[in-house]
C-alpha positions as CSV (number, residue, x, y, z in Angstrom):
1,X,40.8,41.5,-13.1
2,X,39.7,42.1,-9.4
3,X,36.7,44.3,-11.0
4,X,35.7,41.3,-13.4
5,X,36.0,39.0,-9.9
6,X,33.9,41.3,-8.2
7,X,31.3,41.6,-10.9
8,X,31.1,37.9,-11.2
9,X,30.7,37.3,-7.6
10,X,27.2,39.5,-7.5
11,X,26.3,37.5,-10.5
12,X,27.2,34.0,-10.0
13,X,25.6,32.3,-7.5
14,X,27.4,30.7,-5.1
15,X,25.8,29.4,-1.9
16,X,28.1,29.6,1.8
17,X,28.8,26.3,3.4
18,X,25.3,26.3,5.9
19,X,23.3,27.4,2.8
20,X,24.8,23.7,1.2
21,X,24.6,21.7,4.0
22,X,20.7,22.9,4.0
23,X,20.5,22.8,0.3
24,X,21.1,18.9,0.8
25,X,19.0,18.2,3.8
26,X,16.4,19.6,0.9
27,X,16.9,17.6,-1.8
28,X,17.3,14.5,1.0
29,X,13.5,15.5,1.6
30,X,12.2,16.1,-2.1
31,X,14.1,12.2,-2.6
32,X,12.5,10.7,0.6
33,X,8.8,11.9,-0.6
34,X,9.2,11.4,-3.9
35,X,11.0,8.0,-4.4
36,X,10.7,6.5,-1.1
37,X,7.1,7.3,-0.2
38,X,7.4,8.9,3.1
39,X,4.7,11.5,3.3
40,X,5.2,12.8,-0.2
41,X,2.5,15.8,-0.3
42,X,4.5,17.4,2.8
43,X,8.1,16.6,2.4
44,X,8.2,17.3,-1.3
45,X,7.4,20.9,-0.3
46,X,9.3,21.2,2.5
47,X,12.0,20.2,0.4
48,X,12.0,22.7,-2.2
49,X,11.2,25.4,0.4
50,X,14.7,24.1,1.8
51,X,15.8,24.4,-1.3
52,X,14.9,27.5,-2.6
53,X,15.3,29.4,0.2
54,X,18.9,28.9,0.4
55,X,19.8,29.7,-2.7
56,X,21.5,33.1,-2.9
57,X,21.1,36.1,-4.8
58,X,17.1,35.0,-6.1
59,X,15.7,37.2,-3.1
60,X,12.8,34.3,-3.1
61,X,12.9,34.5,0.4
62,X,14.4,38.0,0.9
63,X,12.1,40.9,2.3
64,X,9.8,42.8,1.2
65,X,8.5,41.1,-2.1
66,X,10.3,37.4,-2.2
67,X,7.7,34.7,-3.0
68,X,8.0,32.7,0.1
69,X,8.8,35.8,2.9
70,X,5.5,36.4,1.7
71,X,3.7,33.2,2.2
72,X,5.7,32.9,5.1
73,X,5.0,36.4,6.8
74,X,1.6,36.7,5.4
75,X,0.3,33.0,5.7
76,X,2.1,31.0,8.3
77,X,3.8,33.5,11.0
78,X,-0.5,35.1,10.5
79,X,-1.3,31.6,11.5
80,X,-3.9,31.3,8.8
81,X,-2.1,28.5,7.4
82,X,-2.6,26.6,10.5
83,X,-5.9,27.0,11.0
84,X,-7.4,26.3,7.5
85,X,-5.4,23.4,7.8
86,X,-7.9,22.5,11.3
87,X,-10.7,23.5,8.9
88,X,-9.9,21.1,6.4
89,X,-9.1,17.9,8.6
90,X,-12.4,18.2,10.6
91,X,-14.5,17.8,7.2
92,X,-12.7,14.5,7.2
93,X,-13.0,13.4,10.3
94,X,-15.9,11.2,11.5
95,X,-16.2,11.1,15.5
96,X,-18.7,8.7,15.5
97,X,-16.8,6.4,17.2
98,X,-15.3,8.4,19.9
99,X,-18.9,9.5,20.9
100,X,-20.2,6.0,21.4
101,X,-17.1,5.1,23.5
102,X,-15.8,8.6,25.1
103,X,-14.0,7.1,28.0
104,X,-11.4,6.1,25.4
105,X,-10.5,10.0,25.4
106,X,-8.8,8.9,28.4
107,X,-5.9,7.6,25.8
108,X,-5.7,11.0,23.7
109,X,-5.2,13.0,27.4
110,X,-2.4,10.5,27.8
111,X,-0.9,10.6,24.5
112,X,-0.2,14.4,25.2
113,X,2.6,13.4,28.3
114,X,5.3,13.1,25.6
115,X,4.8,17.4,25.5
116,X,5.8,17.8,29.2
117,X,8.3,15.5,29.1
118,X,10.4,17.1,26.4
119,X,9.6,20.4,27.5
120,X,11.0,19.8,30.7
121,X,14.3,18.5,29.2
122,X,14.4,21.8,26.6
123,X,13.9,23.6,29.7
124,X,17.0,21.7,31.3
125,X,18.8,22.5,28.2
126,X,18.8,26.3,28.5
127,X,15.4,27.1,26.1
128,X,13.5,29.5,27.8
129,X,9.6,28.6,28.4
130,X,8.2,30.2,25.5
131,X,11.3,27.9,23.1
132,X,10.4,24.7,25.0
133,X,6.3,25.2,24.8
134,X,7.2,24.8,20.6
135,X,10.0,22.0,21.3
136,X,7.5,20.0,23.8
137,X,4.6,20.6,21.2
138,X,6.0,18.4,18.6
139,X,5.6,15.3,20.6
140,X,1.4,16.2,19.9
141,X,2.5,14.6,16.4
142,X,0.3,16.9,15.0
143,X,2.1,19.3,12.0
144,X,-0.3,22.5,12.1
145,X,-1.0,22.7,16.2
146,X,3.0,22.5,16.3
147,X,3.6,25.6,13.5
148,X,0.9,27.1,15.0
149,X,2.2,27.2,18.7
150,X,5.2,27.6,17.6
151,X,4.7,30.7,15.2
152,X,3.0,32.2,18.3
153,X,5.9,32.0,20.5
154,X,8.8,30.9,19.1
155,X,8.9,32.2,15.0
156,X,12.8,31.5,15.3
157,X,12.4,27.8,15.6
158,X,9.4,28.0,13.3
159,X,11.5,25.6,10.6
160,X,13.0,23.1,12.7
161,X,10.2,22.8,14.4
162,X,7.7,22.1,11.4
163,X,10.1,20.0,10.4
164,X,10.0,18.0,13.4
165,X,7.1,17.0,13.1
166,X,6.2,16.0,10.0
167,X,9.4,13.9,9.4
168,X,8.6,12.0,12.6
169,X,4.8,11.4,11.5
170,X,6.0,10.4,8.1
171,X,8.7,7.7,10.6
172,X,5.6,6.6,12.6
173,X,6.0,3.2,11.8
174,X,9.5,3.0,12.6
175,X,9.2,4.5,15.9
176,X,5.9,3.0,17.0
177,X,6.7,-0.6,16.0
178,X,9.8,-0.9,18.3
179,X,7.9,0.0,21.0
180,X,4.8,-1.6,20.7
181,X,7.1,-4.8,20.9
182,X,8.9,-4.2,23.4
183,X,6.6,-3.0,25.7
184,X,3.4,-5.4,25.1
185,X,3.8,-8.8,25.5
186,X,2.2,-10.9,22.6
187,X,-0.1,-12.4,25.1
188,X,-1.3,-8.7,25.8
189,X,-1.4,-8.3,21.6
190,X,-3.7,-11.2,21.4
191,X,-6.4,-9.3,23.7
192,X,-9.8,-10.0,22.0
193,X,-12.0,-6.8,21.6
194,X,-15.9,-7.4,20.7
195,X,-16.2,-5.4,17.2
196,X,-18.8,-2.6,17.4
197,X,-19.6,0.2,15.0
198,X,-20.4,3.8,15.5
199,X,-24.1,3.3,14.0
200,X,-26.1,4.0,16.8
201,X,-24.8,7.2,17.5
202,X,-27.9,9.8,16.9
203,X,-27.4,12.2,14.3
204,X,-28.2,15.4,16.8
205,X,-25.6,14.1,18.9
206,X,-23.2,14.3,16.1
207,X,-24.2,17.2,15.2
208,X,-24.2,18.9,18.2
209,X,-20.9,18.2,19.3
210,X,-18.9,20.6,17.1
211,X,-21.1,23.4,18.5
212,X,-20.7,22.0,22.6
213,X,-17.5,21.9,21.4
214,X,-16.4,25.4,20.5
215,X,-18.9,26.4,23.8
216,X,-17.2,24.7,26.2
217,X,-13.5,25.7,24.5
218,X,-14.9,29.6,24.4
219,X,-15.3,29.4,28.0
220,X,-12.6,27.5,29.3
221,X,-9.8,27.4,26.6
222,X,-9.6,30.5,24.4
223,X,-6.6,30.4,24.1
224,X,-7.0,27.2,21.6
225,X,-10.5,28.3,19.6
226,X,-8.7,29.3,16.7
227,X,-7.5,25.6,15.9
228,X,-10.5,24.2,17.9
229,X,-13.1,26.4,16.3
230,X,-11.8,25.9,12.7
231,X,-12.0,21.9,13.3
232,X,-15.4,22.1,14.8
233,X,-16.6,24.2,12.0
234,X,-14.9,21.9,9.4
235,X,-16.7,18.9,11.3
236,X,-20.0,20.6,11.5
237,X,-20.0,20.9,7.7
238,X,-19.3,17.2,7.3
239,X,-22.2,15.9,9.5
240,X,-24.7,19.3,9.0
241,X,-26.4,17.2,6.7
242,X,-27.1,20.7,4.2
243,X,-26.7,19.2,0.7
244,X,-25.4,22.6,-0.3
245,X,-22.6,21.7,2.5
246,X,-21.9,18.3,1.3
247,X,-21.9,18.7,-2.4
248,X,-19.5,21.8,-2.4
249,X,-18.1,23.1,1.0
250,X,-17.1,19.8,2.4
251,X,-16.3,18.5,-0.8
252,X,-13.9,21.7,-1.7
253,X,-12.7,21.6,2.1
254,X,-11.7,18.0,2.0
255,X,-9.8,18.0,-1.4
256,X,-8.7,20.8,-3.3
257,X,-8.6,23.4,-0.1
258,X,-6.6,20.3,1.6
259,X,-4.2,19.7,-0.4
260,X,-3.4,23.7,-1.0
261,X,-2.8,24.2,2.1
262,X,-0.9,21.1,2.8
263,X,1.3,22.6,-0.4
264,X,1.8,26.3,1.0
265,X,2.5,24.7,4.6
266,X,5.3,22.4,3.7
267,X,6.5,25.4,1.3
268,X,6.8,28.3,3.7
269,X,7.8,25.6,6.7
270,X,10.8,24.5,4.7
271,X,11.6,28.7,3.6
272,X,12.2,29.1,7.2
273,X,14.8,26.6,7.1
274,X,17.4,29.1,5.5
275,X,21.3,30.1,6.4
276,X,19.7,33.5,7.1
277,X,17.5,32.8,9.4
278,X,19.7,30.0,11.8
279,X,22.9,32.1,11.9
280,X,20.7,35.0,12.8
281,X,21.4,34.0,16.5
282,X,24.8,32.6,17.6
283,X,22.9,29.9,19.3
284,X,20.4,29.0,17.1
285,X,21.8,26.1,15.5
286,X,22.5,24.3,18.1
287,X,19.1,24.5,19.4
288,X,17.8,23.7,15.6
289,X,19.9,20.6,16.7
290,X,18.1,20.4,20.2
291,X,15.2,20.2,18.1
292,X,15.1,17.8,16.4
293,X,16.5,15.3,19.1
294,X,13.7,16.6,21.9
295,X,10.8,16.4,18.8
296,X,11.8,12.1,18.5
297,X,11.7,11.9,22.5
298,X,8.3,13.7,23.0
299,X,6.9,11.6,20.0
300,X,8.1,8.2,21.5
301,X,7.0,9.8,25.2
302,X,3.6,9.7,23.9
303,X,3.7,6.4,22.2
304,X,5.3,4.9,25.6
305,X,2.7,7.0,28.1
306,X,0.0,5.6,25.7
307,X,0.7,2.2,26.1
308,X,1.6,2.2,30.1
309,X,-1.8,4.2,30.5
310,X,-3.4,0.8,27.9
311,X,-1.5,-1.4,30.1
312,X,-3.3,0.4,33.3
313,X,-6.6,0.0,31.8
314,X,-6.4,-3.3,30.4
315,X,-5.5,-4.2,34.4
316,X,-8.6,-2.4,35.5
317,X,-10.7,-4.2,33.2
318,X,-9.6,-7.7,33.7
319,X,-7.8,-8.0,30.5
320,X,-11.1,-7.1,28.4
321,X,-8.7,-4.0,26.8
322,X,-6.2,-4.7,24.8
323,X,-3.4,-2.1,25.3
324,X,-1.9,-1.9,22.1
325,X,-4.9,0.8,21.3
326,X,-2.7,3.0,23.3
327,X,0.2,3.1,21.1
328,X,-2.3,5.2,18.5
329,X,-3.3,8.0,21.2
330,X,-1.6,10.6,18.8
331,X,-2.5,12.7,16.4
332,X,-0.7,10.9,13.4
333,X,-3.7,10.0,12.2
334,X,-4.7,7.3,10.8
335,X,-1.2,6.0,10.0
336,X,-0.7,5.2,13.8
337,X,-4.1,3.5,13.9
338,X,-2.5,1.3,11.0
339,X,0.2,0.6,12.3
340,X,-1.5,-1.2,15.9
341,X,-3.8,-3.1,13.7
342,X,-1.0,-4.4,11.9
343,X,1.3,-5.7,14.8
344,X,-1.8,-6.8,16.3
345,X,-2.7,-9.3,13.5
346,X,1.2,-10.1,13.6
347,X,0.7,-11.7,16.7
348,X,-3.0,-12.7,16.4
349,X,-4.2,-13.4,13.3
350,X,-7.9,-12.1,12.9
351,X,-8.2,-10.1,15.4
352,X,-9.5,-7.1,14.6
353,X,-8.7,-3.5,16.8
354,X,-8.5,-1.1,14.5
355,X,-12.1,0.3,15.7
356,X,-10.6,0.5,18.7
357,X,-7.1,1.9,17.6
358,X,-8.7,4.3,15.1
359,X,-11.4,6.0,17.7
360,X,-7.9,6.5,20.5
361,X,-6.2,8.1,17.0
362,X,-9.5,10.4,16.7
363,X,-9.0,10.6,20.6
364,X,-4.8,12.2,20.5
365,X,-6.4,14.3,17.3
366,X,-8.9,16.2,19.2
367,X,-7.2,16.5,21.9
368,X,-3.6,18.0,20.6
369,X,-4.9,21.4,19.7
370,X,-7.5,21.2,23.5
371,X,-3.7,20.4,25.2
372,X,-2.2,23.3,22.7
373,X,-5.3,25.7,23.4
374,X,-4.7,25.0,27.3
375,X,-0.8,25.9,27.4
376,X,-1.7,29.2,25.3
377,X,-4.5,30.1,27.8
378,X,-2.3,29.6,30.9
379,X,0.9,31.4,29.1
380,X,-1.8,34.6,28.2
381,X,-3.2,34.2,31.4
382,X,0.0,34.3,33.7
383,X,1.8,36.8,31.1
384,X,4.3,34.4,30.8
């Protein structure tokens, strides 16, 4: 009989009590992008890699041949995932209108406070540096510059951290909206803008800014020209105006490539999430915990530091800025962007930011993996 038990036991499979508890924040994620909306091409992946990396005995996420150690090991800890994903979300991006109004990169440097703030705290908190650089990170609401940073220096926190961040950019809404409100008045909101396009920006000027871009990042920020250079390249085969470019690289890049790599991120992200890995360390699941409470503080830091930073230059300019644009100076892009227009025409019917709000959204984008390339440079740099 105690045979049969054993021989059922190595047969059966039956998960221990973390691998459950994970095995339902899974299938919490897979119901939350599938039936409720709420950033369905990422959390439907990160849910099943929750899920199937916590089930026992399929060695899907055991070494050296399981299916997602190896697009995990190969892929994402490589940080090829990462920066494809830069490649793919320049050849959608048009920075048009951040070139015809580039003081509004002011916003995007400020939208990046939320970082220090939170790594501060994780420091308080007993993370050592290289831990709270991928806690603080999160607050860049920017998925792939957070795996990426993260993967670099702090693999162990690789899950929670990816995690992090894309549930809080898929919650954009309901963390941006409470704050807009209660830190704008509507007589702030109601700030007319004069509408303007991005038209008269020449085409070598839009052109050569992916190239001065990687330059200047080469010689001051090489630590960050992996994620730079891959967004620059992506960018410079959007506006390269080669119809060989347009009709197949950009087209490939923006679409199929895109939502590949969106897949195999969300996939391997979730594998990390597994019993394995967290009870590895005695104290790693409290600080998965830490996580996720530091990732919501540096997010809302940014959105706050944005809008004090609108407030400053709507001051400046004699009330000509509105400084609801500021709540957008992250990297959730353009769901943030949305979001400002919409509270905006809450208060003030017909009055139109998003121009505005979209170009400081472009602003927090382009400057997330700058801020990420900096930290990396001055961590190499010091041998920290």
């Amino acid at each position: 009989m105690v045979e049969l038990l054993t021989i059922l036991s190595n047969i059966i499979s039956i998960p221990d009590p973390i691998s459950l508890i994970l095995i339902v924040v899974g299938l919490c994620f897979i119901y939350l992008g599938s039936r409720k909306g709420l950033e369905p091409l990422m959390l439907v992946p990160i849910g099943f890699g929750i899920l199937l990396g916590n089930i026992p005995l399929s060695g899907l996420n055991d070494p050296p041949y399981g299916l997602l150690y190896l697009i995990r090991e190969k892929l994402l800890i490589t940080e090829v995932l990462p920066c494809l994903a830069f490649l793919t979300i320049g050849t959608m991006m048009d920075f048009r209108p951040l070139l015809k109004r580039p003081w509004l990169l002011l916003f995007g440097v400020s939208g990046q406070s939320g970082v220090i703030f939170a790594l501060v705290l994780a420091l308080l908190l007993g993370f050592n540096f290289r831990e709270a650089i991928a806690v603080g990170i999160i607050g860049c609401a920017d998925g792939p510059t957070a795996i990426f940073v993260s993967s670099r220096y702090a693999p162990h926190l690789l899950g929670a951290v990816g995690l992090a961040a894309y549930t809080y950019i898929s919650m954009v809404p309901l963390i941006q909206v409470p704050l807009m409100r209660a830190l704008i008045s509507r007589k702030e909101m109601g700030i007319r803008m004069p509408m303007t396009s991005g038209e008269d920006v020449s085409d070598l000027v839009v052109i050569a800014f992916p190239i001065i871009l990687i330059l200047v990042s080469m010689i001051f920020i090489p630590g960050g020209l992996p994620l730079i250079g891959m967004l620059a390249l992506g960018n410079f085969l959007r506006e390269s105006g080669v119809t060989e470019f347009m009709e197949r690289y950009n087209k490939t890049f923006s679409t199929v490539l895109t939502d590949l790599v969106t897949f195999l991120l969300g996939l391997s992200v979730g594998s990390t999430l597994s019993s394995k890995i967290i009870t590895a360390s005695p104290d790693l699941p409290f600080k998965v915990l830490i996580v996720f409470t530091l990732g919501v503080v540096a997010f809302a830091g940014d959105i706050i530091f944005g809008i004090l930073v609108g407030k400053v230059v709507s001051k400046l300019s004699r009330g000509r800025i509105n400084p609801a644009i500021g709540a957008s100076a992250n990297s959730a892009f353009p769901i943030s962007a949305r979001v400002v227009q919409r509270e905006v025409s809450r208060v003030s019917p017909g009055n139109i930011v998003l121009m505005y709000s979209i170009t400081t959204n472009l602003a927090g984008q382009i400057t997330s993996p700058i801020f990420a390339g900096i930290i990396i440079t001055l961590i190499e740099s010091l041998g920290i």
